[in-house]
BAPA-269826 format. One record per residue: residue in one letter; chain; x, y, z of N, C-alpha, C, CB in turn; residue number from 1. Coordinates in Angstrom, 1 decimal. Glycine has a CB too. Layout:
N
NODE  res  chain     npx     npy     npz    capx    capy    capz     cpx     cpy     cpz    cbpx    cbpy    cbpz    n
NODE    a      A       X       Y       Z       X       Y       Z       X       Y       Z       X       Y       Z  NUM
...
//
This chain:
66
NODE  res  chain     npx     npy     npz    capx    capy    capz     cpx     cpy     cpz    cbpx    cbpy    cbpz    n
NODE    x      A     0.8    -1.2     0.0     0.0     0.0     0.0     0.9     1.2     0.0    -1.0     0.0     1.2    1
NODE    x      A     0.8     2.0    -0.6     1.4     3.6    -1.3     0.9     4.1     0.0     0.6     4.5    -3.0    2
NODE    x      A     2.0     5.8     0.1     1.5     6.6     0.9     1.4     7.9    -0.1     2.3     6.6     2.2    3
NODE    x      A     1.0     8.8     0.6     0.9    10.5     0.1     2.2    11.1     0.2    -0.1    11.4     1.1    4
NODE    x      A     2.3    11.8    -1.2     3.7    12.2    -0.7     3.7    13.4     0.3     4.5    12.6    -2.0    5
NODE    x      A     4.7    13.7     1.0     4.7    15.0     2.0     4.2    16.3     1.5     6.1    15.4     2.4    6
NODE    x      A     4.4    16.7     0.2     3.7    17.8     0.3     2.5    17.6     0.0     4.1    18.7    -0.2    7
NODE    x      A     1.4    16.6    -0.2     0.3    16.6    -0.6    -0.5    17.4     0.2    -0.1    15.5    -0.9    8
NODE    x      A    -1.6    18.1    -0.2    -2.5    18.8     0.6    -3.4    17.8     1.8    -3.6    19.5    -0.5    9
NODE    x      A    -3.5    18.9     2.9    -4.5    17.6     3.8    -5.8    17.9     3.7    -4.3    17.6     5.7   10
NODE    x      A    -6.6    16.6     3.5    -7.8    16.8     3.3    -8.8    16.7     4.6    -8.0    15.9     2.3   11
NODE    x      A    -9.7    17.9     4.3   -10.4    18.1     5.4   -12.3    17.8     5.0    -9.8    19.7     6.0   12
NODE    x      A   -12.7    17.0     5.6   -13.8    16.6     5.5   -15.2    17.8     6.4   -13.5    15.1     6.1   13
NODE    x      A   -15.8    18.1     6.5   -16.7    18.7     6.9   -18.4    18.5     7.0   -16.3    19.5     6.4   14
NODE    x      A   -18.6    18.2     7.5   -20.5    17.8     7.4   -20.8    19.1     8.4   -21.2    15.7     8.2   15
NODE    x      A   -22.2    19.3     8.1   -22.8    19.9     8.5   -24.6    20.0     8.6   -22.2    20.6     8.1   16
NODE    x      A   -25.6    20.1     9.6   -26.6    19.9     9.9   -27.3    20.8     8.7   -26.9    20.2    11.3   17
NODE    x      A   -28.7    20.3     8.0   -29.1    21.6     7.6   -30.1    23.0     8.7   -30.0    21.0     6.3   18
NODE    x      A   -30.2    23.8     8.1   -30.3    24.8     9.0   -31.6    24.3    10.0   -30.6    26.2     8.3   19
NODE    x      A   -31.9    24.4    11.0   -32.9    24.5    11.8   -34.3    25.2    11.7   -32.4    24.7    12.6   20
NODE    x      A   -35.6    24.5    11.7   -36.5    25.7    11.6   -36.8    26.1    13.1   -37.8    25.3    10.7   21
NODE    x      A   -37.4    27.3    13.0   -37.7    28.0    14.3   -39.3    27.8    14.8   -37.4    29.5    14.1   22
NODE    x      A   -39.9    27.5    15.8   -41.3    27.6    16.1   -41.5    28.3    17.3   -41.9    26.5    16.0   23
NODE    x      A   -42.3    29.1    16.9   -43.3    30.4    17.8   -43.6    29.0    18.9   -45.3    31.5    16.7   24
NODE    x      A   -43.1    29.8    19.9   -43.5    29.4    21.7   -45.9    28.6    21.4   -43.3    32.1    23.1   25
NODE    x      A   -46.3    29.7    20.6   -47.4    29.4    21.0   -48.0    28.0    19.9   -48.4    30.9    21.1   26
NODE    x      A   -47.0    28.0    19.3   -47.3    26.6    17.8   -46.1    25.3    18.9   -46.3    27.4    15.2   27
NODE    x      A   -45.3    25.6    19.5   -45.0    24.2    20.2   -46.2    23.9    21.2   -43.5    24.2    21.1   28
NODE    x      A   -46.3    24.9    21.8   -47.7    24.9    22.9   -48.7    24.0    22.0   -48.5    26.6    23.2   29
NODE    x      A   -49.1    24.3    21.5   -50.6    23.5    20.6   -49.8    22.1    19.8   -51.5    24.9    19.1   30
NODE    x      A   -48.8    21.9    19.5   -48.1    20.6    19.0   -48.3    19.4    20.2   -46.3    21.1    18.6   31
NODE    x      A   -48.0    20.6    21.4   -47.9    19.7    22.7   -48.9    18.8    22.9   -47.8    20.5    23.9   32
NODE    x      A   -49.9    19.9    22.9   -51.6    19.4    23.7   -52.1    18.4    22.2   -53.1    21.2    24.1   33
NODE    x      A   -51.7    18.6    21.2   -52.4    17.9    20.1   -51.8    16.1    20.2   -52.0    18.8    18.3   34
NODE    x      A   -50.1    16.5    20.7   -49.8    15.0    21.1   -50.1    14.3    21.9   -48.8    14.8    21.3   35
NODE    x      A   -50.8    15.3    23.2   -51.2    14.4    24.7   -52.2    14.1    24.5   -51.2    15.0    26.0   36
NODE    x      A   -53.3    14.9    23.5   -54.9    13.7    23.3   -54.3    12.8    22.1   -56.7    14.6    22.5   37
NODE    x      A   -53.5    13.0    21.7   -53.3    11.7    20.2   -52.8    10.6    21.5   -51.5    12.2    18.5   38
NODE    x      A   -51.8    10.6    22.1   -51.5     9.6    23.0   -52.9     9.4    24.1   -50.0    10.1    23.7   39
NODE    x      A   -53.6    10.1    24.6   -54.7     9.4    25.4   -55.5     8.6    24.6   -55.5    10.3    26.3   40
NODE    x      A   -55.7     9.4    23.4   -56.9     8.6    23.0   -56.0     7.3    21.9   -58.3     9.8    22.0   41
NODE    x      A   -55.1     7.2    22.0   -54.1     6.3    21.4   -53.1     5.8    21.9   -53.6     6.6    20.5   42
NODE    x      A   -52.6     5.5    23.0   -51.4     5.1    23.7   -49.7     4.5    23.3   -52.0     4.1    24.2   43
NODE    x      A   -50.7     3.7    21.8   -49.8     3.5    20.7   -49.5     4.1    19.8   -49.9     2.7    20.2   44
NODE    x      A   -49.8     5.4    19.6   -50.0     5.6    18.2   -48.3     6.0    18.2   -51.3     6.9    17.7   45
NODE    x      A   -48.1     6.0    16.9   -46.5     6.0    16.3   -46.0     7.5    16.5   -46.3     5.5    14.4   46
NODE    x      A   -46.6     8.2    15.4   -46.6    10.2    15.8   -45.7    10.6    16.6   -48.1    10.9    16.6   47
NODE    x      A   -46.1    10.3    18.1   -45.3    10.8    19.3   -43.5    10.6    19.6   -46.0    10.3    20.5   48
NODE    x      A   -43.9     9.0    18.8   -42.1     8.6    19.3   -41.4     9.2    17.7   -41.7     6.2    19.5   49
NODE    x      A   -42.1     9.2    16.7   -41.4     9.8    15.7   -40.6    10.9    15.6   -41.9    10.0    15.1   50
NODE    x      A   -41.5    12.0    16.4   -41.3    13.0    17.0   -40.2    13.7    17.8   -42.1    13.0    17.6   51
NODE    x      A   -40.8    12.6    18.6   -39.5    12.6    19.6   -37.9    12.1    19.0   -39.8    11.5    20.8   52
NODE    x      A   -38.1    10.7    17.8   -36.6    11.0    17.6   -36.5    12.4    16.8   -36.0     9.8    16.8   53
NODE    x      A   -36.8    12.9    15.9   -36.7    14.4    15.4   -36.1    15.6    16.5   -38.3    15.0    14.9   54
NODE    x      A   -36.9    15.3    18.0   -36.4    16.1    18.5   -34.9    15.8    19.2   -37.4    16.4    19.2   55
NODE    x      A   -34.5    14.6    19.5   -33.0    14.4    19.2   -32.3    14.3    18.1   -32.6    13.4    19.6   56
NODE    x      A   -32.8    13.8    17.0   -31.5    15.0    15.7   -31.9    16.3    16.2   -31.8    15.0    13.3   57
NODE    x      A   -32.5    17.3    16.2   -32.0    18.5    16.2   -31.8    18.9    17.0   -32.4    19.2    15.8   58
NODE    x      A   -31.0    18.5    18.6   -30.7    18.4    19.9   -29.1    18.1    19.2   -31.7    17.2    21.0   59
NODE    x      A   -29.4    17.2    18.8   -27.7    16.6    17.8   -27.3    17.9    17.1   -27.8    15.0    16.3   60
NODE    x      A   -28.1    18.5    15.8   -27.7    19.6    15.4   -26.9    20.6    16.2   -28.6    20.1    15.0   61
NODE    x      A   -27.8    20.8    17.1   -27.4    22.0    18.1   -26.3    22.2    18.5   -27.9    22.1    19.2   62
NODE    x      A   -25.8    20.7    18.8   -25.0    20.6    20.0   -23.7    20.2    18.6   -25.7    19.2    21.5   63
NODE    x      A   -23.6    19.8    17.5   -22.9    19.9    16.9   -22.2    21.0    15.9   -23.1    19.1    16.7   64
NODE    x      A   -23.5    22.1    16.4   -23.0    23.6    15.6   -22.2    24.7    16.8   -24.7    24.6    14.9   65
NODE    x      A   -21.8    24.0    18.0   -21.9    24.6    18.4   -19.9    24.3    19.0   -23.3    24.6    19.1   66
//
């Protein structure tokens, strides 16, 4: 197996989150209450845990723009 010669350029890789959207205090409010009757009157329903992972990627975003 070959190596790079010394002066070759170093290569730098970069990823990045796409941007984050923002929501008004009073539209998480009503997201909230719309999830806690979808879960009473559904216990199972899928929606909520989906959700929830979404809300750890962009917990991950955050914390990786930072």
């Amino acid at each position: 197996m070959g190596s790079f010669p010394h002066d070759a350029p170093e290569v730098v890789v970069q990823t990045k989150c796409p941007p984050l959207r923002s929501y008004a205090p009073a539209t998480v409010k009503k997201a909230g209450g719309e999830l806690r009757k979808l879960l009473s009157a559904d216990p199972g329903a899928a929606a909520p845990s989906m959700i929830a992972d979404y809300k750890l990627l962009r917990d991950q975003c955050r914390a990786y723009g930072k």
